[in-house]
N, C-alpha and C positions, 0 to 999 in steps of 0.2 A: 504494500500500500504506500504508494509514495505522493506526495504534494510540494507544488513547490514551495520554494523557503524564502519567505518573505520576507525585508530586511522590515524591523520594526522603528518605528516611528516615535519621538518624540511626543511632541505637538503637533496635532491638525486642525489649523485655523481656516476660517470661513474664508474664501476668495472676495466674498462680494462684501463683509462687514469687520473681518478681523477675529469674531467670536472663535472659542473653542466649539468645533462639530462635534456630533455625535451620534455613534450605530446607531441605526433604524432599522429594526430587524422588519418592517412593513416595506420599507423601500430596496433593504440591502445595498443601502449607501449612508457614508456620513453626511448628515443631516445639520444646517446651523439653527438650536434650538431658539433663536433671535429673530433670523428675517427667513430664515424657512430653506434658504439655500441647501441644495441635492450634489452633488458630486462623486465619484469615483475618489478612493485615496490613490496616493501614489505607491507604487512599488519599486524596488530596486531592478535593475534590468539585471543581471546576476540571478539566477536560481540555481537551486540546488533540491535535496532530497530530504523527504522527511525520512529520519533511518531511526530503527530499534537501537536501543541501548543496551551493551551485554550488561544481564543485571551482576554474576561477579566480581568482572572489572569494576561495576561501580560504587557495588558495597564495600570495595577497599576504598578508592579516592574517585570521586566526582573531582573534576579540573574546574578551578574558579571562573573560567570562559562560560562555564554552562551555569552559573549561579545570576539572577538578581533579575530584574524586572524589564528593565532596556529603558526607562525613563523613572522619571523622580514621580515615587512611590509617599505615602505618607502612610503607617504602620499604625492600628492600634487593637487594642484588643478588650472585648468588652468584659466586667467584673463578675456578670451574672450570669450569663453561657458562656464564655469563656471564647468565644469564636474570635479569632482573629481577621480583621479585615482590613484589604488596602485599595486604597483610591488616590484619586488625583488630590495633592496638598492646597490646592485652593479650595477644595470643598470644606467647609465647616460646620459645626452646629447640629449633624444630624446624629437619630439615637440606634443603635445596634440594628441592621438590618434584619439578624436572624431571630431577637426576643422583643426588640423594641427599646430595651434601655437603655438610659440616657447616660450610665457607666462606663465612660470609655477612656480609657488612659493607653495614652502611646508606650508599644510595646519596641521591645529591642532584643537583638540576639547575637549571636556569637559569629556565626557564618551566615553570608546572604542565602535564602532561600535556592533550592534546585529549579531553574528558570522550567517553565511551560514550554515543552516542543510543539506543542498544538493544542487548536482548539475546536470548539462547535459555534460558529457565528449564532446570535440569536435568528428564528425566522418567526418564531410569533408574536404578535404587536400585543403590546400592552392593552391597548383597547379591546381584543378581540378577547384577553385571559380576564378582565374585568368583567365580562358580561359571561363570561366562561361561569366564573366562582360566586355571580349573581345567581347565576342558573342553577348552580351546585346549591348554594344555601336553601332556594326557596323549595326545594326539592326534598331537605330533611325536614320531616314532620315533626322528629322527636328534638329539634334543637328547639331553644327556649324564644321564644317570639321576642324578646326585645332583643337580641340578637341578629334577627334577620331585619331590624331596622335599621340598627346600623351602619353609617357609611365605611365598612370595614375595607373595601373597595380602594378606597383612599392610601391603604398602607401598602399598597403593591408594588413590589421594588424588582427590580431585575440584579442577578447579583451571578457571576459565575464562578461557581466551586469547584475545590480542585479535586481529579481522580488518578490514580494510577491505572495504568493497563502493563497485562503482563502477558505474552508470548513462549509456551513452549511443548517441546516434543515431549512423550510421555510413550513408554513402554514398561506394562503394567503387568506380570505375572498372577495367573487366581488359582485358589483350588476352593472346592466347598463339596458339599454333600447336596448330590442331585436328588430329590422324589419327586416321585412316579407315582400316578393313583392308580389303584386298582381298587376290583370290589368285590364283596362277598355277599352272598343270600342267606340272610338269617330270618329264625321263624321268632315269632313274640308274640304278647297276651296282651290286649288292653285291658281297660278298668272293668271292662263290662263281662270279661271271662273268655271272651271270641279274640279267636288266633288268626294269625296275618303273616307272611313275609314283608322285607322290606331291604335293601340294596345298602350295606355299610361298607362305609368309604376309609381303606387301608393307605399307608404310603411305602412305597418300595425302594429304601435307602440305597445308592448308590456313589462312590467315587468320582469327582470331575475334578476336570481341571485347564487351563488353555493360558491366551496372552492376548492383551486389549493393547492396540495401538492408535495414538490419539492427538490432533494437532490443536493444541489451545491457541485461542487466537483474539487479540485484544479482552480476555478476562479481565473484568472491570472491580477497581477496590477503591471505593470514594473515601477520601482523606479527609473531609471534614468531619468536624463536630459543632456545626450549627444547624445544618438542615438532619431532619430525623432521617437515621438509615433507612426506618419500615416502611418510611414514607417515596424513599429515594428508590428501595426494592422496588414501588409500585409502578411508577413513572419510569421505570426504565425499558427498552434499554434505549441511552443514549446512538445516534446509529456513527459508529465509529470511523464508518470509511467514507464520509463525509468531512472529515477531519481538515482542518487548511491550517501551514505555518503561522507559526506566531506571532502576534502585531499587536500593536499597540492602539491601532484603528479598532477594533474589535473593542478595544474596553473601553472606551472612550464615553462616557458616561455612565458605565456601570461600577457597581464595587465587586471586587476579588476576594473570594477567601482564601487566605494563608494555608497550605497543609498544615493539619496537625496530627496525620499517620504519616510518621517518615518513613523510607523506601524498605528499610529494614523490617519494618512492623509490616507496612502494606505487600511486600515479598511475601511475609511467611502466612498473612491471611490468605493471598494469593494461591499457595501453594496447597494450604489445606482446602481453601473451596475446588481445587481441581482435583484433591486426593476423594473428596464425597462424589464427585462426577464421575470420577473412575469405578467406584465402588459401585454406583449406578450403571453404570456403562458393564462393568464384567457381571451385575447380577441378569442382566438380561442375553448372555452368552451363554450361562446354564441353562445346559436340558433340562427335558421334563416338567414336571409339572409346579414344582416347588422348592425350595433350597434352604439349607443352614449350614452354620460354620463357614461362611464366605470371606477367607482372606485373600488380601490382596497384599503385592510389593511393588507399591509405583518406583520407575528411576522417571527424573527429569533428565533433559538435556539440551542446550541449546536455549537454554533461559534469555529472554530480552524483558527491555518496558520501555514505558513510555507517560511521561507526565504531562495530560492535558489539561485544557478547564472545559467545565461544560456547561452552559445555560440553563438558571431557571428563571422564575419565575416565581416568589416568595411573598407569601403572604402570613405574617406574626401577629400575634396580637394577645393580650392577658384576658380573661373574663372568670370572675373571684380571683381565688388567686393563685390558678394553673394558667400556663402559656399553653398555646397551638400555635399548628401551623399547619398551611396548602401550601402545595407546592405544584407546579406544571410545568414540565418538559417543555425551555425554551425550543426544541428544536421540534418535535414531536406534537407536542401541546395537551399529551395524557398526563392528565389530571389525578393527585391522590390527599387526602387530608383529614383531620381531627377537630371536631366542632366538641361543644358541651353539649350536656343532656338535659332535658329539663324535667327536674322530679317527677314534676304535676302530671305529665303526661304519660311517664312511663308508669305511674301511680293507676292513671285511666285505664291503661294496658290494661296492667295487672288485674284490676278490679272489674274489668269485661271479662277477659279468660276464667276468670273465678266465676263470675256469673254464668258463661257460658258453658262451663262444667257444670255447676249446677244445674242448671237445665239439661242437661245430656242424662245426666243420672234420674235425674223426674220423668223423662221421656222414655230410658230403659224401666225402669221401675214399674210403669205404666204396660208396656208392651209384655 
């Protein structure tokens, strides 16, 4: 999968006004959020390749060339989810994209960040994911109606988060214990004294064994900890071979989440969600009818990655005093999220199905 390699950019000012542009993922150009100005960014004439990284070589030393952001970054990180976020240093004042809070103190580190090889351009417009998660709300019956009054619409931020992708060969050895059903005719008594046959189902243990061979291919392991995983599972999958070099035009009014699963951690999650695949993959190479004692010996080999970002589409907010959150697949636009519940209603539930058993019981009783 290659794409070419975009030198990244600075600053992208408006030609007609001076303003700083910004992605429109509606136009798929920067846009000047001032006088309305459309254009193409510039690119480098120079291209190159987007290439895998041996992940090995890199869990010894990543090279300082591949670290930091390509333009002046302004770092912080919020008190109460802990997310760290980075945007353009002119922006001020605003409160944690991923909980809403207004705790945010500039954070600092030791080494610059492992730069983004790619990414997913936005292509859903914010207008169209606002009428999206209007439609979503009014749809739940059991959230609490002064909820769906709400201009919650209003907190929808585009923000793109980082993920690893990991690449590799897998040759997997299995043995397990195959059955076989067979059956037998037995005779039996009911309660009433009268005798019957009826067909009992035996298993007939047998020895297996074979080798899964298996090419993983951008295996996805999201690095953040501000958007919810179970949320992140639902909306995916990001579609990865849409990918395009990294630029600085892309983020250009959105905020950035910082990783915080480094490549070491996101490697070995990596590693065991393809060891469950495999386990998957060799129970379905036994014979027969059923199996136990299924081991497997995955080797890797050929290990690569790759750190991209990938667009959502975030929407936070507190009610009492738990946090949610929606989320939508900037690129995709599949929708997943967590509302409240509202007592009263699930109270109503409750106290229908109770009536409605009763009356089932009056109605048998009767018959």
């Amino acid at each position: 999968m290659t794409t070419p390699d975009i030198k990244a950019l600075e600053k992208h000012p408006c030609a007609a006004c001076g303003a700083q542009a910004e992605w429109n993922p509606a136009k798929q150009l920067l846009v000047c959020p001032f006088c309305g100005t459309a254009a193409p960014f510039t690119i480098d004439a120079a291209s190159g390749a987007l290439v895998e990284n041996d992940l090995t070589k890199a869990l010894r030393e990543l090279p300082d060339d591949a670290r930091g952001w390509l333009a002046q970054k302004r770092t912080v990180q919020c008190q109460s989810c802990k997310a760290v976020s980075v945007f353009d240093p002119e922006r001020v004042g605003q409160n944690c994209d991923f909980c809403g809070s207004p705790a945010l103190v500039d954070y600092s580190e030791i080494k610059a960040p492992i730069r983004p090889q790619a990414l997913l351009p936005f292509k859903i417009p914010e207008s169209q994911v606002r009428e999206q998660i209007r439609r979503w709300y009014a749809s739940k019956w059991l959230a609490p109606g002064s909820l769906k009054k709400r201009a919650l619409v209003d907190r929808v931020r585009g923000v793109y988060i980082p993920y690893w992708t990991f690449d590799a060969h897998a040759a997997c050895p299995w043995e397990a214990e195959a059955g076989h059903y067979y059956y037998t005719t037995e005779t039996y008594r009911d309660n009433r004294g009268r005798t019957g046959t009826r067909q009992v189902q035996h298993v007939r243990w047998e020895p297996a064994s074979g080798e899964v061979r298996h090419f993983f291919d951008d295996e996805p392991v999201p690095g953040t900890h501000g958007v919810s995983t179970a949320l992140l599972e639902k909306v995916q999958p990001f579609p990865t071979a849409e990918l395009v070099a990294y630029d600085t035009a892309f983020l250009s009014g959105f905020v950035v989440e910082h990783y915080q699963v480094v490549l070491l951690d996101a490697a070995q999650n990596s590693q065991a969600a393809m060891t469950r695949k495999l386990h998957e993959l060799c129970a379905r190479e036994i014979p027969g009818d059923t199996y136990r004692n299924l081991q497997i010996h995955p080797v890797f080999s050929g290990q690569t990655f790759k750190h991209i970002l990938v667009p959502v589409w975030l929407l936070s907010y507190l009610y009492g005093t738990k946090s949610y959150q929606v989320v939508v697949n900037g690129s995709t636009g599949r929708m997943a999220g967590k509302y409240p519940l509202s007592p009263w209603k699930i109270a109503f539930l409750v106290l229908l199905a109770i009536l409605a058993l009763i009356i089932f019981v009056i109605v048998q009783g009767q018959s």
